[in-house]
C-alpha positions in Angstrom: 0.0 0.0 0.0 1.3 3.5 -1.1 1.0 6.6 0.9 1.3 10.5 0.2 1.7 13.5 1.7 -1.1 16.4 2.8 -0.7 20.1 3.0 0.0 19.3 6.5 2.4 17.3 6.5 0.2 14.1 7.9 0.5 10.8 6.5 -2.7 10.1 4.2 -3.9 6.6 2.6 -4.0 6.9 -1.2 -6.8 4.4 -3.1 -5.7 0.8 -2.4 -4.5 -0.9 -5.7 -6.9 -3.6 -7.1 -4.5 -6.6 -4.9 -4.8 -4.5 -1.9 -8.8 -4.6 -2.2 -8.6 -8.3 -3.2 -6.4 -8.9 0.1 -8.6 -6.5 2.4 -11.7 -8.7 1.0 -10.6 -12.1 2.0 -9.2 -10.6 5.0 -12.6 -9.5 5.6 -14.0 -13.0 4.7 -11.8 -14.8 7.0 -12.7 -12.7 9.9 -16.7 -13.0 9.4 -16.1 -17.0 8.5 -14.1 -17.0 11.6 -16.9 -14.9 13.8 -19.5 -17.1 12.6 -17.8 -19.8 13.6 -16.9 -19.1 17.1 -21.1 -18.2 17.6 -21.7 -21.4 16.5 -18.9 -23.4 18.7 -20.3 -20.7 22.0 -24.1 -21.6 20.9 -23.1 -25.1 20.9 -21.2 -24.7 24.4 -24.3 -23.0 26.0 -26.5 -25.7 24.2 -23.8 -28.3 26.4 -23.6 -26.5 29.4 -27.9 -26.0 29.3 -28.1 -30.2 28.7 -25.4 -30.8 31.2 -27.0 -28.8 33.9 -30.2 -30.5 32.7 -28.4 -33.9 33.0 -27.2 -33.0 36.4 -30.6 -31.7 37.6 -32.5 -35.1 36.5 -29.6 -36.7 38.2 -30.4 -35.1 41.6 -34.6 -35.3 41.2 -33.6 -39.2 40.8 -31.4 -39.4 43.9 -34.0 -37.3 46.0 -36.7 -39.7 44.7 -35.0 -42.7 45.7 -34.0 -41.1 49.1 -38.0 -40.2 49.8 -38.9 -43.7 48.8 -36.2 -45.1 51.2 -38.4 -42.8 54.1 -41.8 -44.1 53.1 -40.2 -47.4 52.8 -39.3 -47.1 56.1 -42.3 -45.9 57.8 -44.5 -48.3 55.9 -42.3 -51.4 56.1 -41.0 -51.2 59.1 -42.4 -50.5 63.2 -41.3 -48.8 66.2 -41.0 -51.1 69.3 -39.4 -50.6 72.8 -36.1 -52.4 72.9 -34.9 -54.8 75.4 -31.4 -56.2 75.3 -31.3 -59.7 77.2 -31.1 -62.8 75.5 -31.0 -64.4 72.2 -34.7 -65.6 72.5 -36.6 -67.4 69.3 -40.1 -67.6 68.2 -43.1 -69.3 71.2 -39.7 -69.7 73.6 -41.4 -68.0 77.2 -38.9 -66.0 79.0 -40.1 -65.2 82.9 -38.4 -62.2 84.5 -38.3 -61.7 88.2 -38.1 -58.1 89.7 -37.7 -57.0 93.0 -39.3 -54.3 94.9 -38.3 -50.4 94.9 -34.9 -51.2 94.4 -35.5 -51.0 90.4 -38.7 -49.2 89.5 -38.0 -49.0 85.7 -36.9 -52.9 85.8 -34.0 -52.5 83.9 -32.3 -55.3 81.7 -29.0 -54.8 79.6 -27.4 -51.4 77.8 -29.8 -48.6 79.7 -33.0 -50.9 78.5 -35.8 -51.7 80.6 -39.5 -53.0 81.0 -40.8 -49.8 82.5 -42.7 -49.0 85.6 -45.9 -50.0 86.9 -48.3 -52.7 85.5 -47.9 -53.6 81.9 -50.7 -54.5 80.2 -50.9 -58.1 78.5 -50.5 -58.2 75.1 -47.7 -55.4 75.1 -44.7 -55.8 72.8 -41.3 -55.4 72.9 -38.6 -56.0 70.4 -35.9 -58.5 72.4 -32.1 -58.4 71.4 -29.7 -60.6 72.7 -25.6 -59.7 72.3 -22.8 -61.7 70.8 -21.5 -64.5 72.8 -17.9 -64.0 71.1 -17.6 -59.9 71.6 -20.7 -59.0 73.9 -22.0 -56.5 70.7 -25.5 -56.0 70.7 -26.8 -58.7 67.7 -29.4 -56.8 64.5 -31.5 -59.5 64.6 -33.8 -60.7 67.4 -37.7 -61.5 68.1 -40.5 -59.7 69.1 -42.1 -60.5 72.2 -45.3 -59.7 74.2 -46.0 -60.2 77.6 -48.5 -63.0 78.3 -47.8 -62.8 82.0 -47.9 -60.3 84.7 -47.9 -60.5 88.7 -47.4 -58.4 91.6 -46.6 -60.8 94.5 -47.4 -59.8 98.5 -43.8 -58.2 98.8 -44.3 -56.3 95.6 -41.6 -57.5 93.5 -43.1 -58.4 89.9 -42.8 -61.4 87.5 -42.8 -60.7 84.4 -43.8 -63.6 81.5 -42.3 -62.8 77.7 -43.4 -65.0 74.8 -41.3 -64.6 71.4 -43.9 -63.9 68.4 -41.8 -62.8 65.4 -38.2 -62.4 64.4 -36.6 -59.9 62.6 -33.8 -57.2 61.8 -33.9 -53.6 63.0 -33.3 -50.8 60.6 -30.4 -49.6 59.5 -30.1 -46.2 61.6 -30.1 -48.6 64.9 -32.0 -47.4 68.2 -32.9 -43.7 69.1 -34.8 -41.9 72.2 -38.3 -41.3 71.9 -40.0 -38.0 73.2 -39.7 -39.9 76.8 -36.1 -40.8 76.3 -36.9 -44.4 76.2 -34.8 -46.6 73.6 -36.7 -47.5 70.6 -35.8 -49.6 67.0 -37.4 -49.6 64.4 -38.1 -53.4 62.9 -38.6 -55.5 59.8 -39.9 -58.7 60.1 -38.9 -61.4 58.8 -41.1 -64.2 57.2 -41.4 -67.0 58.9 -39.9 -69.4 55.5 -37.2 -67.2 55.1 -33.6 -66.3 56.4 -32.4 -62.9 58.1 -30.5 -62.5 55.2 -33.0 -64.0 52.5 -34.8 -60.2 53.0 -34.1 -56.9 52.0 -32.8 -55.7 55.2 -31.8 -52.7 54.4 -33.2 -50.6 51.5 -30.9 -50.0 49.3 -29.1 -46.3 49.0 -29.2 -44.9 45.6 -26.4 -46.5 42.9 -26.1 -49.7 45.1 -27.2 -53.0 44.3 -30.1 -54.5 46.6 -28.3 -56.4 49.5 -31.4 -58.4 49.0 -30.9 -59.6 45.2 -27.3 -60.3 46.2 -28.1 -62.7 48.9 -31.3 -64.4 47.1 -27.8 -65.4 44.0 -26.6 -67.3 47.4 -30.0 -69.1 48.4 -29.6 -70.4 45.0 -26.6 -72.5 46.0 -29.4 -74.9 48.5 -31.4 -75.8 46.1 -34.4 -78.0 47.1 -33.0 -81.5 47.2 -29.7 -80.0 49.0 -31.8 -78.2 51.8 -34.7 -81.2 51.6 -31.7 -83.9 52.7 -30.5 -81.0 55.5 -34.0 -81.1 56.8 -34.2 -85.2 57.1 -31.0 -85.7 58.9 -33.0 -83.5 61.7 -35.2 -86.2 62.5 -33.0 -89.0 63.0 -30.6 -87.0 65.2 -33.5 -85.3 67.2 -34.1 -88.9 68.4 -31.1 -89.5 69.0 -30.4 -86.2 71.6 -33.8 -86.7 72.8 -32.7 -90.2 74.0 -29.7 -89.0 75.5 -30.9 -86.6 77.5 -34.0 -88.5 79.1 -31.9 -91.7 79.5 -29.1 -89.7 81.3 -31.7 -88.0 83.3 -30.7 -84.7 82.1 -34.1 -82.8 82.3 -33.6 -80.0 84.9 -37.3 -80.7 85.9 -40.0 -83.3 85.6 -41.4 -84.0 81.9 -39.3 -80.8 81.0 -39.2 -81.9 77.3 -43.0 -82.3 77.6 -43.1 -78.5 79.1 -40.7 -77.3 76.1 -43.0 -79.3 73.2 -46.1 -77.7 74.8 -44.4 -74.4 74.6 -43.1 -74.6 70.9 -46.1 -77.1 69.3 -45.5 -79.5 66.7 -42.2 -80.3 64.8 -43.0 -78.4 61.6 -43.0 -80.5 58.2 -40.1 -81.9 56.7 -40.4 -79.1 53.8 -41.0 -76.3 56.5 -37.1 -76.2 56.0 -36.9 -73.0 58.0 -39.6 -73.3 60.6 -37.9 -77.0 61.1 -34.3 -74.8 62.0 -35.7 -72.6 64.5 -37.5 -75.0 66.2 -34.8 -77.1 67.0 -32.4 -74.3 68.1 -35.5 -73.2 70.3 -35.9 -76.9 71.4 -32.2 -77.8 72.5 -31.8 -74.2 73.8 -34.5 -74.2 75.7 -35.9 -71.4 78.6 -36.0 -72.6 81.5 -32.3 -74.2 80.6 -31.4 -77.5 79.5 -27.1 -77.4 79.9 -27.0 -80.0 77.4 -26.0 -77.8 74.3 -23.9 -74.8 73.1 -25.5 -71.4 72.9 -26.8 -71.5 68.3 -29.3 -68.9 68.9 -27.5 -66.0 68.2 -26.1 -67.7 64.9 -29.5 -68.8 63.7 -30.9 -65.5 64.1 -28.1 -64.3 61.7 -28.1 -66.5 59.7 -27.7 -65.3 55.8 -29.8 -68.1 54.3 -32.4 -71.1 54.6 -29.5 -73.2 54.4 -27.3 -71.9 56.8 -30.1 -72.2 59.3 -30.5 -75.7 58.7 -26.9 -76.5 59.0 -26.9 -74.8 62.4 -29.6 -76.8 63.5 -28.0 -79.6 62.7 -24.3 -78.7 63.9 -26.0 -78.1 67.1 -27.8 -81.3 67.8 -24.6 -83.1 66.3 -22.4 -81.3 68.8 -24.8 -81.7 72.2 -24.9 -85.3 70.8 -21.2 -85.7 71.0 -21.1 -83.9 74.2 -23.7 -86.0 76.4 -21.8 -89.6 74.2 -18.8 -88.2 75.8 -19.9 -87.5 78.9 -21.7 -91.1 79.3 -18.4 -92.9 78.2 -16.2 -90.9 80.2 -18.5 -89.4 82.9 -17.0 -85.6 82.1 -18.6 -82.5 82.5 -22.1 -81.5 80.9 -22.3 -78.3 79.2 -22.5 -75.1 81.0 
């Protein structure tokens, strides 16, 4: 490009030559080709950022869905009940409590629990946790019971009668205060054919995989002719222990196998394969106390699956069996 000089002295642009207008023109091009492309790349961005932040919103209306359907699941599928922490019970097994007189109004158990003061009504329900018998810890699973008996004697101490109903596995955010500072849990229970861990214990927080679906891939490892030969060995060894201990006069009172049978009814079905499991563990851990068998109701009320119920059944009776042979042969001491 040429330049002249004005009157003044001050540098002025002279007509551009035809190759300077041709330059200046695809200059010019290049520039708008260029704008137009960086509107379409920042309309694209916003079009990103708009579908990202839509993503991301659907994202959190999905997690706060499945965390509101974790609370209704929880206050529909699950009930408060007053805890008491004291012993391993199972299902129809009667637990009698004595208390004394002023000494302990609240009747207190384990871990700050306690029946409460006064008279308590029949019929009223508690949810009964035993502990660990390895570290003492406070076990997730237990049984409901209700009281079926209630006395005030002339000295006004009290005896109180539990009966186990139901078992099953307290919720996940474990015990908490009511508005009268008493401890409370909140439960699920737990069908009566099924296995602690055979139900959905714990709903599920949101991008896990049900604990539920996970275990049911286990239950499929006892299939029925597995778990149906499980249930069958019970009957010959029940025979068996129940002919130890009446033969080695092991009943801590008269016809207490009779008392323990009237307490638990029939022996379920052959095919009642978890019914069957808890009523042994019931029957050779007995309340009042038989001493003839290790403690199995702890791991029966934890136990993951059908199966594993049934092999705890049957690892008890086989052990107390071994125990009282052992004991006849050698005259050694009976179980504590």
């Amino acid at each position: 490009m040429t330049t002249t000089t004005t009157t003044r002295g001050t540098p002025a642009y002279s007509q551009p030559s035809t190759s300077s207008v041709s330059a200046t023109k695809y200059h010019r091009d290049y520039l708008c080709r260029h704008h137009h492309q960086r509107r379409r790349r920042r309309r694209q961005q916003q079009q990103q950022r708009v579908c990202a932040s839509s993503s991301s919103s659907d994202d959190d209306m999905k997690v706060l869905k499945m965390r509101m359907e974790q609370v209704r699941l929880r206050e529909t599928e699950t009930i408060p009940l007053r805890v008491l922490v004291l012993d391993a019970s199972l299902p129809k097994q009667k637990l009698g409590l004595n208390f004394g007189t002023q000494s302990d109004a609240k009747r207190s158990l384990n871990c700050g629990t306690s029946i409460g003061v006064g008279k308590i009504p029949l019929g009223t329900k508690f949810a009964m946790l035993g502990m660990s018998p390895t570290n003492k810890k406070v076990l997730p699973c237990g049984v409901e019971v209700e009281v079926t008996q209630f006395e005030v004697n002339d000295d006004g101490s009290t005896f109180v009668e539990l009966t186990g109903t139901k078992r099953f596995k307290i919720d996940e955010q474990g015990p908490y205060l009511d508005e009268e500072e008493i401890p409370h849990v909140r439960v699920r229970f737990i069908d009566d054919d099924k296995a602690c861990g055979s139900l959905d214990d714990y709903i599920p927080k949101p991008g896990t995989e049900s604990f539920a679906m996970m275990e049911s891939l286990r239950e499929l490892a006892d299939n029925e002719e597995a778990l149906l030969e499980l249930s069958s060995d019970l009957d010959v060894l029940l025979e068996k222990w129940e002919r130890l201990v009446i033969d080695g006069k092991r009943e801590q009172q008269p016809n207490h196998l009779e008392l323990i049978r009237s307490h638990l009814g029939e022996f379920p079905d052959v095919k009642a394969f978890a019914r069957r499991a808890v009523w042994v563990c019931a029957y050779i851990n007995p309340i009042p106390s038989l001493g003839v068998a290790y403690e199995i109701r702890p791991a029966l009320l934890m136990a993951p699956t059908v199966g594993d119920m049934l092999r705890i059944a049957k690892a008890g009776l086989e052990l107390s069996i071994t125990k009282m042979s052992n004991e006849d042969n050698n005259n050694g001491p009976q179980i504590d």
